[in-house]
C-alpha positions as CSV (number, residue, x, y, z in Angstrom):
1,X,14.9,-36.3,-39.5
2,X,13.6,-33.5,-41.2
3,X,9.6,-34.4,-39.4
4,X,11.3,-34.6,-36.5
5,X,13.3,-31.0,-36.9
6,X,10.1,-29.4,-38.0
7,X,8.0,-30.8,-34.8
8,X,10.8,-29.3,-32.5
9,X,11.1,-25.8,-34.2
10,X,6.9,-26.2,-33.9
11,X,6.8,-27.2,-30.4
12,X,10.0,-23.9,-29.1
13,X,8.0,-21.3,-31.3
14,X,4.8,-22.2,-29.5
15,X,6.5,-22.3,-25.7
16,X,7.6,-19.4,-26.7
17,X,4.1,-17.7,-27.8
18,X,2.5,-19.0,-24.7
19,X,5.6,-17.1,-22.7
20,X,5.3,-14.2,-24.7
21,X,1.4,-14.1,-24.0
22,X,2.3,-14.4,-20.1
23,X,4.9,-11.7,-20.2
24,X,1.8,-9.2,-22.1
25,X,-0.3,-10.0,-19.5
26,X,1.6,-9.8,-16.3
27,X,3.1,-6.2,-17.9
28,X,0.2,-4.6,-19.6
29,X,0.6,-5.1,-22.9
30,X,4.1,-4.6,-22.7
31,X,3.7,-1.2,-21.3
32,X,5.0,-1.6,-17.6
33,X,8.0,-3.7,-17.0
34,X,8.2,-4.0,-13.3
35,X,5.0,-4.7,-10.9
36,X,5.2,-1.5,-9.2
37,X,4.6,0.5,-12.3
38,X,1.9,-1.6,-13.1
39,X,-0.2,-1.4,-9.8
40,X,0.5,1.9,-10.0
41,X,-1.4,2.0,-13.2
42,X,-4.3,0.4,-12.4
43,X,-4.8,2.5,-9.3
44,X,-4.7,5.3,-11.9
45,X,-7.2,3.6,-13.8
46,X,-9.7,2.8,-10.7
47,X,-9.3,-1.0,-10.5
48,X,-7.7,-1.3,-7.3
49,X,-10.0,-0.8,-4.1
50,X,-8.5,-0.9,-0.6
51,X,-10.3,-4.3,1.4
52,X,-12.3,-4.6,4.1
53,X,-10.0,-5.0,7.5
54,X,-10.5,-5.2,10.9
55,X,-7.6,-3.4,12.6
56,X,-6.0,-2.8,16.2
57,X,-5.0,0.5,17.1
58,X,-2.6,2.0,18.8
59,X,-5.0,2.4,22.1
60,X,-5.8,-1.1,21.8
61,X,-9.4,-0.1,20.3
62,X,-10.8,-2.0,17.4
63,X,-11.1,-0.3,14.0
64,X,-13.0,-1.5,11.4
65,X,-12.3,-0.3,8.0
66,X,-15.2,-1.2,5.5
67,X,-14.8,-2.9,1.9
68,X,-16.8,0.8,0.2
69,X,-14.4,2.8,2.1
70,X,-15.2,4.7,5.0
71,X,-16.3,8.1,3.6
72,X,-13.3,9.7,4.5
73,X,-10.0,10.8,2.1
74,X,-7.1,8.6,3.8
75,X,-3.1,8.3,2.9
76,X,-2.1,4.7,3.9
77,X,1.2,3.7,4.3
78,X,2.4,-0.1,5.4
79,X,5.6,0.1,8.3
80,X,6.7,-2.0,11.2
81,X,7.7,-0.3,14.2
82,X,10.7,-1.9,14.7
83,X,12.2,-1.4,10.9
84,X,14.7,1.5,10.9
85,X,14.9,2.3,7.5
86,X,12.0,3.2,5.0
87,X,9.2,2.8,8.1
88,X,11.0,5.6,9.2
89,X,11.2,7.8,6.0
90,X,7.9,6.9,6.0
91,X,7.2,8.1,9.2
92,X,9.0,11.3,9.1
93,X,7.2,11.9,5.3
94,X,3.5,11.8,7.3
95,X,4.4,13.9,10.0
96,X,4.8,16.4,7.4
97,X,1.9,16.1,5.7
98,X,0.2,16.1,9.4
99,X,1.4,19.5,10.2
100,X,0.4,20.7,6.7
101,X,-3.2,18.9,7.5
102,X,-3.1,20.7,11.0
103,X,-2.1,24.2,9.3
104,X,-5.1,24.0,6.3
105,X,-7.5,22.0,9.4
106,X,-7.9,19.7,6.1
107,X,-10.5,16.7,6.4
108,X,-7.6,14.2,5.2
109,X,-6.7,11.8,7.5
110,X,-3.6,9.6,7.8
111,X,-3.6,5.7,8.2
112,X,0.1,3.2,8.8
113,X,-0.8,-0.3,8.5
114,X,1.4,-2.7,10.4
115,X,3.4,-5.8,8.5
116,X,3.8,-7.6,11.7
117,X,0.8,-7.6,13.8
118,X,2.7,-10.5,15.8
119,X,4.7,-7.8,17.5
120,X,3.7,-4.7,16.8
121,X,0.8,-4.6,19.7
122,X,-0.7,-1.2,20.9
123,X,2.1,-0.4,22.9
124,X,4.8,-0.6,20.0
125,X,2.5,1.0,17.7
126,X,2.1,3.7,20.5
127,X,6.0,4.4,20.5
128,X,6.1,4.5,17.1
129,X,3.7,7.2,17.2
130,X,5.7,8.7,19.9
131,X,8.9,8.6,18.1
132,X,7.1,10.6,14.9
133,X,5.3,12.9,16.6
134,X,1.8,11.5,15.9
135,X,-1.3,13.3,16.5
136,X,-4.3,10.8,17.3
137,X,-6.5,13.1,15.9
138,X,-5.1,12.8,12.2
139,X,-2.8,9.9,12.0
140,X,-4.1,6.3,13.0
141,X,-1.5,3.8,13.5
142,X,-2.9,-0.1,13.6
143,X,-1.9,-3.5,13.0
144,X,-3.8,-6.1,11.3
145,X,-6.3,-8.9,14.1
146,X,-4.4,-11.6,12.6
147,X,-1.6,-12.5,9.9
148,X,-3.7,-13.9,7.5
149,X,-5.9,-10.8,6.9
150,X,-3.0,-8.6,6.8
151,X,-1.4,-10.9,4.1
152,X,-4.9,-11.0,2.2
153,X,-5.3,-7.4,1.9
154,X,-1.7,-6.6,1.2
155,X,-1.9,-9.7,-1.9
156,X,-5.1,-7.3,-2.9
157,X,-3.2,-4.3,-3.1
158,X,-0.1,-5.5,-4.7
159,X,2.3,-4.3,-1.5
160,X,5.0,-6.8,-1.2
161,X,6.7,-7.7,1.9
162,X,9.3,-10.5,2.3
163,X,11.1,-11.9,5.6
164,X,14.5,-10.8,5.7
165,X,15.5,-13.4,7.8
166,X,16.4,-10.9,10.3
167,X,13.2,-10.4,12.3
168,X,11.9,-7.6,9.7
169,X,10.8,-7.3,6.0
170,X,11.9,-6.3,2.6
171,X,8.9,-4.2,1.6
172,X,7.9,-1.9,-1.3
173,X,7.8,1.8,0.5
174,X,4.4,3.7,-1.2
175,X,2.0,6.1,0.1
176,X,-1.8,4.8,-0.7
177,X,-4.1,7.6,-1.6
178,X,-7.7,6.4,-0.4
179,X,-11.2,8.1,-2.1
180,X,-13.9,7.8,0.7
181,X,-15.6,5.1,-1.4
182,X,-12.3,2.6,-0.8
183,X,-10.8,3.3,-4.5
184,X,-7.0,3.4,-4.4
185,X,-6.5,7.0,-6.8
186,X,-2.7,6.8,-6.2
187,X,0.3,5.3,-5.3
188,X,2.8,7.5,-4.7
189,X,6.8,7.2,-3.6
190,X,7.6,8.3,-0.1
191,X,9.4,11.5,-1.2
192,X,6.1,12.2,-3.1
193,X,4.0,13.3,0.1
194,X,3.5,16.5,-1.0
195,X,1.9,15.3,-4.4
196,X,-0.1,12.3,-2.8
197,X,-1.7,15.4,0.1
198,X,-2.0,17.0,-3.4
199,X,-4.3,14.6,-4.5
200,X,-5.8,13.7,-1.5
201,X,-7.0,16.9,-0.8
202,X,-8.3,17.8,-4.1
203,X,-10.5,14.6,-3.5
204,X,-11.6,15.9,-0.1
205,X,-12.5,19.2,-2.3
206,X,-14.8,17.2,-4.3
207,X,-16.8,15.3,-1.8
208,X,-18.0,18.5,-0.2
């Protein structure tokens, strides 16, 4: 009875080693408790790079954004044009930094990303653009060629977006600071625009 006690308490103290081992990984060493802190981390620390996608703008021309980054400073923000409630804080929080970008004539450059490249074609891309006041010029708005690369490079970056069962998603809201090598240097919350334009152009001020 007592072998047998022993070989339980052994087997529950090693389950839970191996879960404890999990958890230390999955969090950082114990340091971040949710996944959104710890993405955010280790775009602070350089280790997440924004993937190579082929893209469909809001024209209907093809835009190819490569794996090394495209030389330019980019915010990126993920929306779908029919959501009405953080797409469109996230909308309103780029127009602003556009007009700050227009007032400075800064070399930043503003990129939305579609979650549903099944409906959002070039013309509801283009009314989204519409609706926020988008300049072409600064602020790209695009949707994924086809579902599977928009889910591959979302995976990469750690951006979460679930089906409601509605027609839309349940998505994590972030602004995606790009270096113009493709490193992610920050991820910032929506009401943070004027800290991720912050950073954005002091990276601009750099590559000069």
């Amino acid at each position: 009875m007592q072998r047998r006690l022993g070989l339980t308490l052994l087997a529950c103290a090693l389950l839970v080693a191996a879960f404890l081992t999990a958890v230390g990984r999955l969090t950082g060493g114990f340091a971040h408790w949710t996944f959104e802190s710890l993405r955010r981390q280790q775009a602070r620390n350089g280790l997440m790079h924004f993937p190579a996608m082929d893209l469909v703008d809001a024209s209907g021309r093809p835009v190819h954004l490569p794996a090394g980054g495209n030389g330019r400073v980019t915010l990126v923000d993920f929306v779908y044009t029919s959501c009405e409630s953080v797409c469109q804080s996230l909308g309103a929080e780029f127009f602003q930094a556009q007009q700050q970008i227009q007032r400075e004539a800064s070399a930043v450059r503003l990129l939305s990303v579609s979650l549903d490249p099944v409906r959002d074609t070039p013309a509801a891309l283009a009314g989204y653009g519409a609706r926020h006041r988008a300049d072409a010029g600064i602020w790209t708005l695009a949707a994924p060629r086809t579902l599977d690369e928009g889910r591959l490079a979302r995976r990469l970056l750690g951006v979460i977006a679930v089906d409601d069962g509605f027609g839309g998603f349940t998505h994590n809201g972030a602004l995606h600071v790009i270096d113009p090598r493709g490193r992610v240097a920050g991820i910032f919350d929506t009401a943070d625009w004027q800290r991720a334009l912050a950073l954005a152009k002091q990276l601009e001020a750099t590559r000069r």
